[in-house]
N, C-alpha and C positions, 0 to 999 in steps of 0.2 A: 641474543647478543649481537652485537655488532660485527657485519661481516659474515653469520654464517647463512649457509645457504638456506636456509629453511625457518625464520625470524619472522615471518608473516607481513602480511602486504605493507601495514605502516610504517616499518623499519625500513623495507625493499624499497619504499618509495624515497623516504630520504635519502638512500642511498643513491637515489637514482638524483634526485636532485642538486645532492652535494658534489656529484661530476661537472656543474653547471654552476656550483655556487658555492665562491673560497670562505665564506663563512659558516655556512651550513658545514663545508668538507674539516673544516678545524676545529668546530664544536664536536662531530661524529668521532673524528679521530683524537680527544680529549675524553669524552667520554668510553669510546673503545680501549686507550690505556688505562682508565680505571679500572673495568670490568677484566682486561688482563690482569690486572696488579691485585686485585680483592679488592678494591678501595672502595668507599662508596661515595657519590657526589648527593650534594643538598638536595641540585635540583638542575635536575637536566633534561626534562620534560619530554621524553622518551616513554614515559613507565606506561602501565594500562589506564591509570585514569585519564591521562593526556590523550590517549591514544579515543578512549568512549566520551572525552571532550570534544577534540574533534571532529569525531563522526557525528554529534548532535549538533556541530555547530553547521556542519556541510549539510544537515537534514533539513535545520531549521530555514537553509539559504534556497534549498529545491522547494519544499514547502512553499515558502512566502513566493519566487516566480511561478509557482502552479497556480496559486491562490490570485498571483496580478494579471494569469493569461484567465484566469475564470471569469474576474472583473472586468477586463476587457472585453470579454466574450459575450456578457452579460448572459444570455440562454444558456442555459443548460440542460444535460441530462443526467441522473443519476444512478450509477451501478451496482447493486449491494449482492453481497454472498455474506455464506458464513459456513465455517467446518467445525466441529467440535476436535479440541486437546485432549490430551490422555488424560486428565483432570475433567475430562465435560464438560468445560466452561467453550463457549461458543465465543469463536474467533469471527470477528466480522468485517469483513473490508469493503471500504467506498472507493470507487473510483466515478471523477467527472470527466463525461462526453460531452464537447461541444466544439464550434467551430469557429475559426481564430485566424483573423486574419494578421500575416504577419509582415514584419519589420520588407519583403522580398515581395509584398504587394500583392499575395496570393492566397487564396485561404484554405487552410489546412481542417482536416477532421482529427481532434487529441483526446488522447483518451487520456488521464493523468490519474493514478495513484494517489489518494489522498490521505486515508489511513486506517489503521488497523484498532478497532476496540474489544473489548474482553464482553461480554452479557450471559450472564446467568439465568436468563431466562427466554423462551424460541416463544413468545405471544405478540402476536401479530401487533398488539397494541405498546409493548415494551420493545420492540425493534424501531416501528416508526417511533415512537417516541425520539430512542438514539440519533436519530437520522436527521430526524430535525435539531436536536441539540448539537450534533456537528457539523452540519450546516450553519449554525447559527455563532457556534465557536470563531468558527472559519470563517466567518462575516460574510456566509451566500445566503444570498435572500431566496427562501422557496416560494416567491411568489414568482420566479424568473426561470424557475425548472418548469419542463416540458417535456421532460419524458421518465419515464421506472422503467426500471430495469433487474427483474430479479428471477429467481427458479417458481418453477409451477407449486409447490408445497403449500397448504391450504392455508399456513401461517402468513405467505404472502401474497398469494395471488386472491384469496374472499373476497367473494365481492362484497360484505358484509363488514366482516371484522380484518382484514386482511393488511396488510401494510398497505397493499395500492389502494383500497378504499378509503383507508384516513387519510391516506397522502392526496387521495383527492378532495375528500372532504374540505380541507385547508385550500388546493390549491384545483381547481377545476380542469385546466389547462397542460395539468402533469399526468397527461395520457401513458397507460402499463402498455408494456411491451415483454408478454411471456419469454423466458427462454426457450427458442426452436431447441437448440442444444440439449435443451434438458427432456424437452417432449420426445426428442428423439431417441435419447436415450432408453427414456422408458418404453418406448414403442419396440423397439432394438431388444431390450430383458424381455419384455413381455413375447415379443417373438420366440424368440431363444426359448423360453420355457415351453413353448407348446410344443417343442421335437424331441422329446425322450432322449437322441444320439448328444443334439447338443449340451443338452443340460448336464449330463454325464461328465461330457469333455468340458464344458468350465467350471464344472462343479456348480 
């Protein structure tokens, strides 16, 4: 409701706006005396649907300037993971590296979020598939990528069947670049396992 302390961000925020704006503050306080009184308004566009309207329309607006600093950028790089849900279904996320000069005359290295897909299937050949098909959603040409970026897992890194193999296949020029992170990781477990005290204390 309107007004209480704990109403969640999108309520809080008009509130915070409608100290700054006599229209916004006479709509809130109209629709506040209904919710006192029991009454119900048609439409006040407050509710959850306006609220996850919203937030896709502010999605859709970060989106489209990632996608105008890509095309500006023209090169890129490519960032992909992926974790399995309590369901199995493999979460996968892209993010584009590249570097952008901007509006302050200087060029910046951005790393930018681009987005998240569901795949049911971890083969090398059905991941890159994906990858090209959101790149190509997104209107980035893979002939302008120059670099991979994923975990050492043989589903990625093959040099045969591997994601980085077909993605080079296609595009010659989109040289793989292992995760140190992740090599180290493993390096790091596999350590740990050879001391009996350790293995103990992390289980």
């Amino acid at each position: 409701m309107i007004g209480d302390d704990d109403n969640g961000n999108f309520l809080a925020t008009l509130e915070l706006l409608a100290k700054h704006n006599k229209t916004l503050q006479l709509h809130l306080e109209e629709v506040s005396c209904c919710q006192q009184e029991g009454h119900k308004m048609n439409a006040h566009y407050l509710g959850w649907s306006t609220q996850n309207e919203f937030i896709k329309e502010c999605g859709g607006i970060v989106h489209g300037a990632i996608i105008n600093e890509a095309h500006m950028a023209i090169y890129y790089s490519i960032l992909v993971d992926g974790t399995p849900d309590v369901s199995h279904t493999e979460q996968i996320t892209f993010v584009l590296r590249f570097v952008y000069f901007g509006t302050d005359k200087r060029w910046t290295v951005k790393e930018r979020f681009l987005k998240v897909k569901n795949l049911q299937k971890k083969i090398g050949a059905d991941i890159a598939k994906l990858i090209i098909d959101v790149l190509e959603q997104n209107g980035i040409d893979l002939k302008n990528c120059r670099g991979q970026g994923y975990d050492n897992g043989a589903n990625m890194s093959g040099i045969y069947k591997g994601v980085q193999a077909i993605i080079l296949q296609k595009n010659p020029q989109a040289l793989y670049m292992p995760c140190s992170a992740h090599s180290l990781n493993l390096a790091g477990v596999h350590s740990a396992e050879s001391s009996v005290e350790v293995k103990n204390y992390f289980g």
